[in-house]
N, C-alpha and C positions, 0 to 999 in steps of 0.2 A: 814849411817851406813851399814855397809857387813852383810847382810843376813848370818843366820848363821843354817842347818838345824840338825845339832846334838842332841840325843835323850836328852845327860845330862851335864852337867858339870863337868868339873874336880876338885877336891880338892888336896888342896898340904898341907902337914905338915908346920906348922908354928910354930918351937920350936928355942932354943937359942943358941942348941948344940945337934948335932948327937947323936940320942940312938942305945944299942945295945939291942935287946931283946934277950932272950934264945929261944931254942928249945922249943916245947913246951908250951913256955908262949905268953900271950895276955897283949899289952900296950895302952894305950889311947892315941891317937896320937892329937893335939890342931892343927886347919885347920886357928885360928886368923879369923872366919866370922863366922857371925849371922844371919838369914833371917826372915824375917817373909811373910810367906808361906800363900795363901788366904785360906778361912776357908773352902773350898770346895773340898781345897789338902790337901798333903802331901809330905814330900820329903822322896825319899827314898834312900838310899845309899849302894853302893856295891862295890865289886873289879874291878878298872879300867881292861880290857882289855891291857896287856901289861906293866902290870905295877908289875913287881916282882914275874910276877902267879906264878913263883920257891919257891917262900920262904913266902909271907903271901896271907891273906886272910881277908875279915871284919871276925872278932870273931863269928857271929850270923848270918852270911852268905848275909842280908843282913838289915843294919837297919832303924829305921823309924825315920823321925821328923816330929813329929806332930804339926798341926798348930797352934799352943797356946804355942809352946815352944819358948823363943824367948833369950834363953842362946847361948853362941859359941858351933858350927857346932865342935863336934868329933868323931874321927872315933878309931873304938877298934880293934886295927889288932892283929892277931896272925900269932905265926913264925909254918907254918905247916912243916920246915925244920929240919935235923938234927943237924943243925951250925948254931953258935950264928949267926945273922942278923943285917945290921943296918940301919936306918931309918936317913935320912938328911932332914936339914930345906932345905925346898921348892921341895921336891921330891914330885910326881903323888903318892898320896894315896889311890882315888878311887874317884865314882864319882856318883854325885848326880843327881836324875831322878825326877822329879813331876808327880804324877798324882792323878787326881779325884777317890775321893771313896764315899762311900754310909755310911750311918749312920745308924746303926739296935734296934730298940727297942725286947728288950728280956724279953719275957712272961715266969712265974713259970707254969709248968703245970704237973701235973700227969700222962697223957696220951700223946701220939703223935699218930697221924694217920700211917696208916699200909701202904708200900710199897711192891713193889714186892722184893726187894733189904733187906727191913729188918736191922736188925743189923750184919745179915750176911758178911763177910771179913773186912780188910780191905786196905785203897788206891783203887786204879783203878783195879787192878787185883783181886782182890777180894778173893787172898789168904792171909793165915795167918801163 
């Protein structure tokens, strides 16, 4: 098999007839695949490079499938255009990334310990 070093996969629309979406709106696009993902990933999903950057976008910028979901793979585009748009079976919709994450146990507390940072700004810039 051809070695293959790409970060993610590509997913294509798999419907039974071309949609058009509106300006504005966001449609659930069905990709016809299902994965199950090891319990120590996640896949993540986002806007193919190259693929319509003019007219959509994933809806949520970029979304998750977690490993216990094991429904078909879809993706929720929205038309960031001002012309209706249309979406064909087997067109590049976007494209699915794996990676490892951490799992967080979250404590009720009353208190948190003091930094220098504080509750002061927020984001990186640290204005508001």
């Amino acid at each position: 098999t051809e070695q293959r070093f790409s970060a993610g996969a590509d997913l294509y629309a798999c419907m039974d007839h071309a949609v058009t979406i509106a300006p504005g709106e966001t449609y659930l696009v069905h990709t016809g695949i299902s994965a199950a993902i090891l319990k120590v990933m996640q896949g993540l999903f986002m806007r193919e490079a190259g693929c319509n950057q003019e007219r959509f976008g994933t809806s949520n910028k970029v979304g998750v499938i977690d490993a216990d979901y094991r429904g078909e793979i879809m993706v929720a585009l929205h038309n960031h255009s001002n012309q209706p748009a249309e979406i064909e079976n087997g067109e590049r919709i976007a494209q699915m990334v794996k990676h490892r994450f951490l799992t967080a146990e979250f404590v009720e507390t009353a208190e948190l310990d003091e930094t220098e940072r504080g509750a002061g700004g927020f984001g990186s810039t640290g204005r508001i």
